[in-house]
Biopython code that builds the backbone (N, CA, C, O; Angstrom):
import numpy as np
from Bio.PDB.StructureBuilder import StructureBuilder

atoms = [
    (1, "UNK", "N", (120.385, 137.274, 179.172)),
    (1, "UNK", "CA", (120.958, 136.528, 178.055)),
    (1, "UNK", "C", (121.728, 135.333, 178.610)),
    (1, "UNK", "O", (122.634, 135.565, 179.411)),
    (2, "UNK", "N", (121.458, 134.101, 178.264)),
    (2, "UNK", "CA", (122.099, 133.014, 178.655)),
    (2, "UNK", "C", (123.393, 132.689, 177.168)),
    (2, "UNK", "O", (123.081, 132.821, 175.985)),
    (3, "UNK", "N", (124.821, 132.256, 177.671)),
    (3, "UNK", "CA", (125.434, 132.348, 176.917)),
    (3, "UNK", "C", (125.743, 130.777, 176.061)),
    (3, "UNK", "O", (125.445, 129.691, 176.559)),
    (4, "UNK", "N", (126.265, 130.912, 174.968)),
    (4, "UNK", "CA", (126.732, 130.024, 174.681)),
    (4, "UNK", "C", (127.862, 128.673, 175.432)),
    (4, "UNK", "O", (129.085, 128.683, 175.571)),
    (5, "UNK", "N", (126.929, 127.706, 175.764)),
    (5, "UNK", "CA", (128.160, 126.581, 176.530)),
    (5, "UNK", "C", (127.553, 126.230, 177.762)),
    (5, "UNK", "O", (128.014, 125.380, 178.524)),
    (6, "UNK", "N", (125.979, 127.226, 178.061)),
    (6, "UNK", "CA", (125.554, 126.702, 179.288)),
    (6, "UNK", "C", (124.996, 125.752, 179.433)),
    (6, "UNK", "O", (124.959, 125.197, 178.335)),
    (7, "UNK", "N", (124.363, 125.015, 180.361)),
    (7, "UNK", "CA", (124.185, 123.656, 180.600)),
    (7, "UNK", "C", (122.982, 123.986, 180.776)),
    (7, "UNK", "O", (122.701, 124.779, 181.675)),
    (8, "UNK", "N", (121.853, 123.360, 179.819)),
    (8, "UNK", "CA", (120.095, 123.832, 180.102)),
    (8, "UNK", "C", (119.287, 122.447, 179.697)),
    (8, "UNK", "O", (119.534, 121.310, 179.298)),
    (9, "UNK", "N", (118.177, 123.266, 180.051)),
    (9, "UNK", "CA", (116.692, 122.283, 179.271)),
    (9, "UNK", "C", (116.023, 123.118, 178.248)),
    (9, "UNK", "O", (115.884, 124.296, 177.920)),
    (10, "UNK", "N", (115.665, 121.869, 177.894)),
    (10, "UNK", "CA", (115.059, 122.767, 176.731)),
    (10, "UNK", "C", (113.572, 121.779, 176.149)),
    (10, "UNK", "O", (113.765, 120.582, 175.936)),
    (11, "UNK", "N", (112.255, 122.321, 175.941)),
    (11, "UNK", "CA", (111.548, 120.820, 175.273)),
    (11, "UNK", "C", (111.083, 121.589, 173.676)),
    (11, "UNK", "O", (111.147, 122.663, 173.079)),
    (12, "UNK", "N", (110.571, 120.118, 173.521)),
    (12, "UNK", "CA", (109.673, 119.950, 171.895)),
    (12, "UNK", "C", (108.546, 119.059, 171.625)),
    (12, "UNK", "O", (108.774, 117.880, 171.894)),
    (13, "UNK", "N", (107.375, 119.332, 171.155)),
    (13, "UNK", "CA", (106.553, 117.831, 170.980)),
    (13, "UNK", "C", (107.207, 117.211, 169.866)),
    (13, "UNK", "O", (107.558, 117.816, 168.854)),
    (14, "UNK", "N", (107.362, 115.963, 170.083)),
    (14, "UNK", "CA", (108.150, 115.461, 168.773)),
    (14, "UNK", "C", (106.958, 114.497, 168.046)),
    (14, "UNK", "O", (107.300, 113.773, 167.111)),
    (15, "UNK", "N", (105.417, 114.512, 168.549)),
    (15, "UNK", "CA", (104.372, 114.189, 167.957)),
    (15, "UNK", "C", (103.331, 114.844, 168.049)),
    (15, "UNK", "O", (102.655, 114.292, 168.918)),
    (16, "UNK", "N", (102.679, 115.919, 167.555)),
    (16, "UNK", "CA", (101.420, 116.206, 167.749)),
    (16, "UNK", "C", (100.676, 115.006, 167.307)),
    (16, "UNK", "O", (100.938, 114.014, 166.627)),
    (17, "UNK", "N", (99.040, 115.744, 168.329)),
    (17, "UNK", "CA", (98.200, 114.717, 168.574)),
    (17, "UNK", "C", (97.697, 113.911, 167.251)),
    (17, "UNK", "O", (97.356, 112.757, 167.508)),
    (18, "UNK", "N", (97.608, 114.220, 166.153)),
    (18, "UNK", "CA", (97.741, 113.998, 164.624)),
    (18, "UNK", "C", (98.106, 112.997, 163.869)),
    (18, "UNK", "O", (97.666, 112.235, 163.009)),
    (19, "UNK", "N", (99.593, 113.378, 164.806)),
    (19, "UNK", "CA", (100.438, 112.179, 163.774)),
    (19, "UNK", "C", (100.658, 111.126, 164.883)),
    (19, "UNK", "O", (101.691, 110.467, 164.764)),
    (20, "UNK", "N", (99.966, 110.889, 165.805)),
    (20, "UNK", "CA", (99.957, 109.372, 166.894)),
    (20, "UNK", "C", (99.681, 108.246, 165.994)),
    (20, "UNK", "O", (99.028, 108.106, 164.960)),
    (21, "UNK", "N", (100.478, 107.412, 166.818)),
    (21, "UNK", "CA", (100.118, 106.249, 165.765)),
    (21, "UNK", "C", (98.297, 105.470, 166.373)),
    (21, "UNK", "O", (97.757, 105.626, 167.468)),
    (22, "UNK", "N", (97.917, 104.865, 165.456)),
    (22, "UNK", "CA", (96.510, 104.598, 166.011)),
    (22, "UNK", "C", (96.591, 103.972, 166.510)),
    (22, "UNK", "O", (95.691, 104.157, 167.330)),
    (23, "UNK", "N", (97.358, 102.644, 166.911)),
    (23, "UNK", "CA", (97.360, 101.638, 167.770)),
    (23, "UNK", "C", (97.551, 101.807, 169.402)),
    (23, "UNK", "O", (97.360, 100.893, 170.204)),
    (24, "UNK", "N", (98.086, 103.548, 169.847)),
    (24, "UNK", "CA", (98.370, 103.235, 171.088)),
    (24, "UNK", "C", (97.073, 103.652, 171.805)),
    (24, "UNK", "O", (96.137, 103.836, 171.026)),
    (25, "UNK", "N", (96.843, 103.815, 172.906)),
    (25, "UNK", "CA", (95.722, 103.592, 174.011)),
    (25, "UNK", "C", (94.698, 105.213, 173.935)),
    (25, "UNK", "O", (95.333, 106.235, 174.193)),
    (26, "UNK", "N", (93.712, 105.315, 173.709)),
    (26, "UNK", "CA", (93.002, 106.251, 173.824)),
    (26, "UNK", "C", (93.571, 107.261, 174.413)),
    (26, "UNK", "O", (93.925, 108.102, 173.587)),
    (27, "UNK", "N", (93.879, 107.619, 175.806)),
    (27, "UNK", "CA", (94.340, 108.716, 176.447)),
    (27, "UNK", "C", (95.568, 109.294, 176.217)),
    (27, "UNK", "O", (95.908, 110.415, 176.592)),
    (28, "UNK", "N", (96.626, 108.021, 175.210)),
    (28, "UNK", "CA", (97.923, 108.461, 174.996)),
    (28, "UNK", "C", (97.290, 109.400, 173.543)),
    (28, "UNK", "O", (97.061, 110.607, 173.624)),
    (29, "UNK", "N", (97.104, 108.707, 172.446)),
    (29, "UNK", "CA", (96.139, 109.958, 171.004)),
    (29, "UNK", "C", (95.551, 111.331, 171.568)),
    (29, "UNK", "O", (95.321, 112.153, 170.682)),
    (30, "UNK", "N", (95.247, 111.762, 172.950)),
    (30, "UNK", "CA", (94.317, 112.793, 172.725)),
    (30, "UNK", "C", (95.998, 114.084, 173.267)),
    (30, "UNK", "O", (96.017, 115.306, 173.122)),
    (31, "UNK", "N", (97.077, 113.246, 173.823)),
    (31, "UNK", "CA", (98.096, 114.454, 173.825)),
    (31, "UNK", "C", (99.324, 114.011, 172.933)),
    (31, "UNK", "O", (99.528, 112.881, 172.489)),
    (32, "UNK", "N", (99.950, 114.926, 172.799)),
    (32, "UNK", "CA", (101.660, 115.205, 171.630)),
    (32, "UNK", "C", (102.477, 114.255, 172.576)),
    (32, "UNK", "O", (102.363, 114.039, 173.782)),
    (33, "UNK", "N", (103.195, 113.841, 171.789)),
    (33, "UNK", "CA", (104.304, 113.312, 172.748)),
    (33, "UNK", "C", (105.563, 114.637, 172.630)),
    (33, "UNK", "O", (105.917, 115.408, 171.738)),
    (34, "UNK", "N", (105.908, 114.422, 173.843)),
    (34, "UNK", "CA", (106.724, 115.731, 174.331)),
    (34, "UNK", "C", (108.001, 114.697, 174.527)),
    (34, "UNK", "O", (108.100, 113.479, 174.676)),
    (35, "UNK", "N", (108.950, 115.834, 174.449)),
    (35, "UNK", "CA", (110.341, 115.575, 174.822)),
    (35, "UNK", "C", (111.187, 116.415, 175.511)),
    (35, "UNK", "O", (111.565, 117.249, 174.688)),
    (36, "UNK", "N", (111.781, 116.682, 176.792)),
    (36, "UNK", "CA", (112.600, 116.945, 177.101)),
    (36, "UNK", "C", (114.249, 116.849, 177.590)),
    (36, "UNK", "O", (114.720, 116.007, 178.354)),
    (37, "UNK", "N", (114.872, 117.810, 177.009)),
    (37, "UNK", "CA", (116.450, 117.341, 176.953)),
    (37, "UNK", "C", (117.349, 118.127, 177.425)),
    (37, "UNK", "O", (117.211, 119.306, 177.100)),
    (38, "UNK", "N", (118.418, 117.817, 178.226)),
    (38, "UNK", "CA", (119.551, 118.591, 178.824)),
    (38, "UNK", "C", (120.645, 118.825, 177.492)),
    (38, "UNK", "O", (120.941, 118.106, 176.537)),
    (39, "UNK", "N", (120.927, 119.710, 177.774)),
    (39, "UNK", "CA", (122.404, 120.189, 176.711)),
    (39, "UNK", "C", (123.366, 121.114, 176.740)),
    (39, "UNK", "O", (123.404, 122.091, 177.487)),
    (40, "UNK", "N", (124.307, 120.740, 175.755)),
    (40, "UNK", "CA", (124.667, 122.266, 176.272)),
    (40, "UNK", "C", (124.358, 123.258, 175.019)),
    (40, "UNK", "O", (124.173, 122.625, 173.979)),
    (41, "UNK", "N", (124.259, 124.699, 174.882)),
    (41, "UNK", "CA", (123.509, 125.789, 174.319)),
    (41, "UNK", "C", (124.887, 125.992, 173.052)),
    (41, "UNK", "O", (126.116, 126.003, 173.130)),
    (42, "UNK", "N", (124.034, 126.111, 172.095)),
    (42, "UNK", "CA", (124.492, 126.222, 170.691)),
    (42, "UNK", "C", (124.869, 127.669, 170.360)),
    (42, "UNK", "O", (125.573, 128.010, 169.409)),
    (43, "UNK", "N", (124.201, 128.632, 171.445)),
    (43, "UNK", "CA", (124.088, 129.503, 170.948)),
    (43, "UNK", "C", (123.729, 131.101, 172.003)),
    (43, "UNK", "O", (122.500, 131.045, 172.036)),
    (44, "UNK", "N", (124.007, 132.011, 172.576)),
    (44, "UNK", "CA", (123.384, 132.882, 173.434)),
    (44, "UNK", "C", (121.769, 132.779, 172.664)),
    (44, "UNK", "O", (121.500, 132.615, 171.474)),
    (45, "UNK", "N", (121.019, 132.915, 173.639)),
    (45, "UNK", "CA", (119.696, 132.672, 173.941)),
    (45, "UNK", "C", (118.966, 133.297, 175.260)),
    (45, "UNK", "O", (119.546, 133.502, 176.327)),
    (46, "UNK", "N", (117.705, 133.538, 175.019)),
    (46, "UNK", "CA", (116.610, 133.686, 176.576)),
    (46, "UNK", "C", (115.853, 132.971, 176.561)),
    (46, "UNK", "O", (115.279, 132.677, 175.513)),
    (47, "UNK", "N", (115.579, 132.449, 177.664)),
    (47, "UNK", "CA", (114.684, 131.280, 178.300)),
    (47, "UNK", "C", (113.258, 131.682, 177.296)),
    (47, "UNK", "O", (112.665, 132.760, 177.338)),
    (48, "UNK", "N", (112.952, 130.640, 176.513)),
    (48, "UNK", "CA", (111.367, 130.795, 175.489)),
    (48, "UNK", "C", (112.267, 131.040, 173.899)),
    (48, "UNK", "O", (111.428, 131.092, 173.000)),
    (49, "UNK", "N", (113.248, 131.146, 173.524)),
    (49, "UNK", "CA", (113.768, 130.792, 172.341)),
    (49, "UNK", "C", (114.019, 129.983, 171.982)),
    (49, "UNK", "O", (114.823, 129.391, 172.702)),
    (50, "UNK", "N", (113.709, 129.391, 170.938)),
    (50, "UNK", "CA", (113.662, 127.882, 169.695)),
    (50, "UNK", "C", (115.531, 127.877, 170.050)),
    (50, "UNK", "O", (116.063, 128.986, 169.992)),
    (51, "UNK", "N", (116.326, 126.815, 170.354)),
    (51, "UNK", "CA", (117.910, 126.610, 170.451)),
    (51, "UNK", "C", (117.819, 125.492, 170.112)),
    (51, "UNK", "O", (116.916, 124.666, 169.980)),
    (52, "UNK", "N", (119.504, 125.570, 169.897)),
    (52, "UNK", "CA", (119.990, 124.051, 169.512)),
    (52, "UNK", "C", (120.832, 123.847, 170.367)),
    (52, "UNK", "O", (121.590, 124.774, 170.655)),
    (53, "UNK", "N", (120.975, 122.369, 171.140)),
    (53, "UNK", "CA", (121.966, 122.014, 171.813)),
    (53, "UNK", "C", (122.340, 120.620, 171.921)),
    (53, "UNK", "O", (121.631, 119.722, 171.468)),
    (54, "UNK", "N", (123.525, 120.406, 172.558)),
    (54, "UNK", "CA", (124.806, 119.204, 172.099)),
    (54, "UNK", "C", (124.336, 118.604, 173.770)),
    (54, "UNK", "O", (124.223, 119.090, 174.896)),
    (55, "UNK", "N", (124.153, 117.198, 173.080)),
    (55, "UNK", "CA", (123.971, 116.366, 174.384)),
    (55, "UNK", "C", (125.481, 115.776, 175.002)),
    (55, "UNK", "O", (126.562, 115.733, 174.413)),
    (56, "UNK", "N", (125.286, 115.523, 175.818)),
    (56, "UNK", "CA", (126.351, 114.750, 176.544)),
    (56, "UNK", "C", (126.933, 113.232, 175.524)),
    (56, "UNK", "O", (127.979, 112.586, 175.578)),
    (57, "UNK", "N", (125.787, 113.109, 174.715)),
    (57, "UNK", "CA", (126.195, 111.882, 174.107)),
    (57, "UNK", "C", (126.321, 112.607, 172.969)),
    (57, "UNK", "O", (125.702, 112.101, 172.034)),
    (58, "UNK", "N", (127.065, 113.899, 172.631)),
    (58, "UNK", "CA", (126.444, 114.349, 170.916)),
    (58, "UNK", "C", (125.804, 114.549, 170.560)),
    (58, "UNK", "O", (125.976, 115.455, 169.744)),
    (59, "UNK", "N", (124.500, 114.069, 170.677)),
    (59, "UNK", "CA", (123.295, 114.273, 170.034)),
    (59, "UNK", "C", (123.263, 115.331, 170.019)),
    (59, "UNK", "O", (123.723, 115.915, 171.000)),
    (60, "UNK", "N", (122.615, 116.245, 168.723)),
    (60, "UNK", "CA", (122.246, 117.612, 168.049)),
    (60, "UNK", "C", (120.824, 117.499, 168.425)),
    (60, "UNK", "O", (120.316, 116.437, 168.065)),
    (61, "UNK", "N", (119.822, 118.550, 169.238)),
    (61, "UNK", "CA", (118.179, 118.380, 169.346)),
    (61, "UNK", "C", (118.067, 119.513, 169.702)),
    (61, "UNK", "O", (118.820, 120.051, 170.514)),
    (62, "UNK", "N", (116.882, 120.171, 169.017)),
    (62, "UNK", "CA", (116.232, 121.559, 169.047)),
    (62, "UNK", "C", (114.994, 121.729, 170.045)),
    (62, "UNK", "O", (114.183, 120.803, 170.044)),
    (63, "UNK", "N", (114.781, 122.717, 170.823)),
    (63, "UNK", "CA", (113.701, 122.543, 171.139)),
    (63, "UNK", "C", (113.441, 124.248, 172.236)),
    (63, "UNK", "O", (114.308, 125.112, 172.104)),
    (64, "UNK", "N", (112.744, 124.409, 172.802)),
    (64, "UNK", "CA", (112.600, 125.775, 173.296)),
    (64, "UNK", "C", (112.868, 125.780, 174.809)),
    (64, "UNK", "O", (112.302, 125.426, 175.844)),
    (65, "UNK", "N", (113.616, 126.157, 174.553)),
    (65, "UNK", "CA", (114.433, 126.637, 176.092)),
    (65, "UNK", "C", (113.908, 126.909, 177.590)),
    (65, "UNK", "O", (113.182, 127.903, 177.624)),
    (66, "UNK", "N", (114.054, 126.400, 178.603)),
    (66, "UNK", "CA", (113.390, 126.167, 179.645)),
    (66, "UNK", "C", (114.119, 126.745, 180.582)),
    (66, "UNK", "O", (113.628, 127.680, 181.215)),
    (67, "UNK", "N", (115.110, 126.407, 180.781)),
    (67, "UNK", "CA", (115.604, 126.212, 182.135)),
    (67, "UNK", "C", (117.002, 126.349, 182.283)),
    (67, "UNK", "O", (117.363, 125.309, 181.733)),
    (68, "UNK", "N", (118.188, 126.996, 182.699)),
    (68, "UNK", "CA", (119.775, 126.805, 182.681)),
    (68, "UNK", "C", (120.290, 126.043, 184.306)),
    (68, "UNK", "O", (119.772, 126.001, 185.422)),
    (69, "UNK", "N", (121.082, 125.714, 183.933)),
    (69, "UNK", "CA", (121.110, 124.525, 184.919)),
    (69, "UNK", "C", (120.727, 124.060, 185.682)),
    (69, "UNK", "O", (120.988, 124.280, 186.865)),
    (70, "UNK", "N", (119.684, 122.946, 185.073)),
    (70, "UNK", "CA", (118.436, 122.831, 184.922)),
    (70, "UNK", "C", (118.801, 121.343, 186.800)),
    (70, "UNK", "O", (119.742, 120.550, 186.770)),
    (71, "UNK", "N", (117.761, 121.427, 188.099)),
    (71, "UNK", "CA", (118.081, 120.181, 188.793)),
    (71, "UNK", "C", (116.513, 119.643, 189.236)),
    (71, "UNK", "O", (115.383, 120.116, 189.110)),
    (72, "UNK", "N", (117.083, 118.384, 189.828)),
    (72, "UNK", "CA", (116.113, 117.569, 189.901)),
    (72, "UNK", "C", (115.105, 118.046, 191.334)),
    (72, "UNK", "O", (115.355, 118.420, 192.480)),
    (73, "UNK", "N", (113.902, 117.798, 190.552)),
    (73, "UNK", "CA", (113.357, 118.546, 191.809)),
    (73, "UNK", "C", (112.292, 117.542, 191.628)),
    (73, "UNK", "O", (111.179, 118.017, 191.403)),
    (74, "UNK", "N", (112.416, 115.908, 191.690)),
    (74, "UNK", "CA", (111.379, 115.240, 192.506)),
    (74, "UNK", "C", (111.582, 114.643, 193.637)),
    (74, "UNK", "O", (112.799, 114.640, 193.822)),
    (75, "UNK", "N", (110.982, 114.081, 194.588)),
    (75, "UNK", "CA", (111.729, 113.445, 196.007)),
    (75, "UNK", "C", (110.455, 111.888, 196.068)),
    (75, "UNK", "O", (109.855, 111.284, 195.180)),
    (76, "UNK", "N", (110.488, 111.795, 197.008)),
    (76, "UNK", "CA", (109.808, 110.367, 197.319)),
    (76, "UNK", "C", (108.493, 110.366, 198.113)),
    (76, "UNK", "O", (108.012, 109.360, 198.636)),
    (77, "UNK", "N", (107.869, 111.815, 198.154)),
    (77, "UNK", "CA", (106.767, 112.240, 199.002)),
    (77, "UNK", "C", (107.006, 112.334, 200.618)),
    (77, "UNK", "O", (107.950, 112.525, 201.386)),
    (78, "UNK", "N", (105.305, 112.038, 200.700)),
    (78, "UNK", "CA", (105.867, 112.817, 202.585)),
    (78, "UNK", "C", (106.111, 111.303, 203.135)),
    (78, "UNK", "O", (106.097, 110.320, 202.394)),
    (79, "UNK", "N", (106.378, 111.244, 204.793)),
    (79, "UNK", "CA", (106.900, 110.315, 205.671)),
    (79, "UNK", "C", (105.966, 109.737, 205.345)),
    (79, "UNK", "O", (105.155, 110.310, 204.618)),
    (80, "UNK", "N", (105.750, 108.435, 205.751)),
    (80, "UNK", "CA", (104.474, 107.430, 206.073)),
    (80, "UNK", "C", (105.119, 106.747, 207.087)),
    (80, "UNK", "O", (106.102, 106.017, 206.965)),
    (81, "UNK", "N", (104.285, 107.126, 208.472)),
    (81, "UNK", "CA", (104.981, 106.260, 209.810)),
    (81, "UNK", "C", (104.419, 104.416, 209.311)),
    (81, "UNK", "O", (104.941, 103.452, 209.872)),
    (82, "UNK", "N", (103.709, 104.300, 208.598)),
    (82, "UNK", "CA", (103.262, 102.637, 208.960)),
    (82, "UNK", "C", (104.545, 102.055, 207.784)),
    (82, "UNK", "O", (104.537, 100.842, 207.578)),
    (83, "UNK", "N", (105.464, 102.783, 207.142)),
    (83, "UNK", "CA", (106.378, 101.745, 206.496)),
    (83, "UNK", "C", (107.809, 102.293, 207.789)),
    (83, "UNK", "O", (108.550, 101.384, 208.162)),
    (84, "UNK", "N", (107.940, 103.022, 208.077)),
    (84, "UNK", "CA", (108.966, 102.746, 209.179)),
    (84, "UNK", "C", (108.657, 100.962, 210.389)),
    (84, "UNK", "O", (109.389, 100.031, 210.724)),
    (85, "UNK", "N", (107.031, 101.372, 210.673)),
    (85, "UNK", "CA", (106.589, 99.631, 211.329)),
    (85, "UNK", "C", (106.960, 98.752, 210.669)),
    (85, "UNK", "O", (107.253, 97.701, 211.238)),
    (86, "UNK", "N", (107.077, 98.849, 209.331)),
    (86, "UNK", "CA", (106.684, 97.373, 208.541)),
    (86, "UNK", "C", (108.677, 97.430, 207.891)),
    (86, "UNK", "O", (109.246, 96.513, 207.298)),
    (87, "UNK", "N", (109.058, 98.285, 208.135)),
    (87, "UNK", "CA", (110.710, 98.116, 208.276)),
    (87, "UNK", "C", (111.634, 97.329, 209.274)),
    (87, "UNK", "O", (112.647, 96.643, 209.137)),
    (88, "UNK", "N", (110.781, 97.753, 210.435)),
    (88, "UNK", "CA", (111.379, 97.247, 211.658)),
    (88, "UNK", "C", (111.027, 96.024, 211.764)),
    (88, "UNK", "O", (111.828, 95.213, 212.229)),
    (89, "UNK", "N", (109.037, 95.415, 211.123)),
    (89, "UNK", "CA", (109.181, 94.009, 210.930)),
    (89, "UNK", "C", (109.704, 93.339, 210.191)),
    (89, "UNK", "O", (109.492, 92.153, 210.448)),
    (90, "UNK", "N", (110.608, 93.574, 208.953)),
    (90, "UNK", "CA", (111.405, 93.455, 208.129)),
    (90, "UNK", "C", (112.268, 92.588, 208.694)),
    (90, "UNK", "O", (112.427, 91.372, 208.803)),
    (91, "UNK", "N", (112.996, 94.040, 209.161)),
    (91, "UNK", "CA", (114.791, 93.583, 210.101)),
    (91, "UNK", "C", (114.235, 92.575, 211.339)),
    (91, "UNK", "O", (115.160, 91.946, 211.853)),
    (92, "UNK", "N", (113.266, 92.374, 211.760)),
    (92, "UNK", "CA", (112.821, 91.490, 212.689)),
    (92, "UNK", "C", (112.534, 89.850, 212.029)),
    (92, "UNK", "O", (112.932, 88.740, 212.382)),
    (93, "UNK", "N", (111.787, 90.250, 211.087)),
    (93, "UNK", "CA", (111.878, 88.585, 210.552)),
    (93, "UNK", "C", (113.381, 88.210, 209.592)),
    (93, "UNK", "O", (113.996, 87.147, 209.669)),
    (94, "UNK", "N", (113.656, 89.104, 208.920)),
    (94, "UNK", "CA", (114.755, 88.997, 208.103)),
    (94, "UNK", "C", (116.375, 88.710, 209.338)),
    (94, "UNK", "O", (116.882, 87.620, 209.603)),
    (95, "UNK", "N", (116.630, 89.511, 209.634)),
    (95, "UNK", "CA", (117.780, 89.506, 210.394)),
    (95, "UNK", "C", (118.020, 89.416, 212.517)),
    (95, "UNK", "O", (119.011, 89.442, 213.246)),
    (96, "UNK", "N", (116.292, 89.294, 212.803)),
    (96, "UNK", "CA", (116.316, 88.926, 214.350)),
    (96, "UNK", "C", (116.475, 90.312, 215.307)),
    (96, "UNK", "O", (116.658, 90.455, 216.516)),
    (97, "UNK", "N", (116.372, 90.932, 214.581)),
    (97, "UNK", "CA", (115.811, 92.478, 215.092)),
    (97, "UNK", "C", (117.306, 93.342, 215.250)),
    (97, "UNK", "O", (118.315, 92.876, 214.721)),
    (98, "UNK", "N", (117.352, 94.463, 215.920)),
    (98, "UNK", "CA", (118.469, 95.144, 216.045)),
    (98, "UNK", "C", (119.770, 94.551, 216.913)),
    (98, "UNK", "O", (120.825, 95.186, 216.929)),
    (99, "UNK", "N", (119.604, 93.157, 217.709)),
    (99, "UNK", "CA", (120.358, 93.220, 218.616)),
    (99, "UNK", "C", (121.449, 92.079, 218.041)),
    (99, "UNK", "O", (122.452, 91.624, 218.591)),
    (100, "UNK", "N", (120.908, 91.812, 216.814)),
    (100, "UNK", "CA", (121.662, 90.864, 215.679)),
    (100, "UNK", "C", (122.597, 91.773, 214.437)),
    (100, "UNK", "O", (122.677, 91.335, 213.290)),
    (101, "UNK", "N", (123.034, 92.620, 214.710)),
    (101, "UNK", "CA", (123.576, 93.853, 214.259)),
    (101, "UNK", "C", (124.779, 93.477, 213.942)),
    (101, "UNK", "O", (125.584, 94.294, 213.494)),
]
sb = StructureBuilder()
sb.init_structure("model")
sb.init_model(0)
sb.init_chain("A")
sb.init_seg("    ")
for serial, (resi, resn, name, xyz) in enumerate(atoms, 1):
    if name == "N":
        sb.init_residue(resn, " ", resi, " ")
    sb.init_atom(name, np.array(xyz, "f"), 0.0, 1.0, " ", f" {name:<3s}", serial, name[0])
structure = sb.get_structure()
């Protein structure tokens, strides 16, 4: 049981595929537009129950419960050694290499 006041995610489609408007691009019409939102919990709840929760800005938005304190889990991918090269030619044309420090 997650309690009232915790800090979660939660989503909703706030368009099925239906009600798209016709003007936008083929591949956007064939899915819902989805929404996801941080809040805090209106209410004790378990992760997959319809809740309501209070945004940081107020905002009141419903949607089904995901996640309790909910973090960011994207990064910038793996190394690529040829932009470390093209860094160092950077600081080389830009600033005259390291010994201009």
């Amino acid at each position: 049981m997650i309690k009232k006041g915790e800090w979660v995610l939660i989503h909703r489609n706030v368009l099925e595929v239906s009600d798209r408007a016709p003007q936008v691009p083929d591949d956007t019409k064939k899915v819902p537009l989805e929404m996801w939102v941080k809040g805090y919990l209106q209410g004790d709840a378990n992760i997959g129950d319809e809740v309501n929760v209070l945004t940081r800005t107020k905002r009141k938005e419903h949607g089904t419960l995901l996640e309790v304190n909910p973090t960011y889990k994207h990064d910038f991918g793996n190394f690529v050694p040829e932009l470390l090269h093209v860094s160092e030619q950077v600081r080389e044309i830009l600033f005259g290499g390291e010994s201009n420090e």
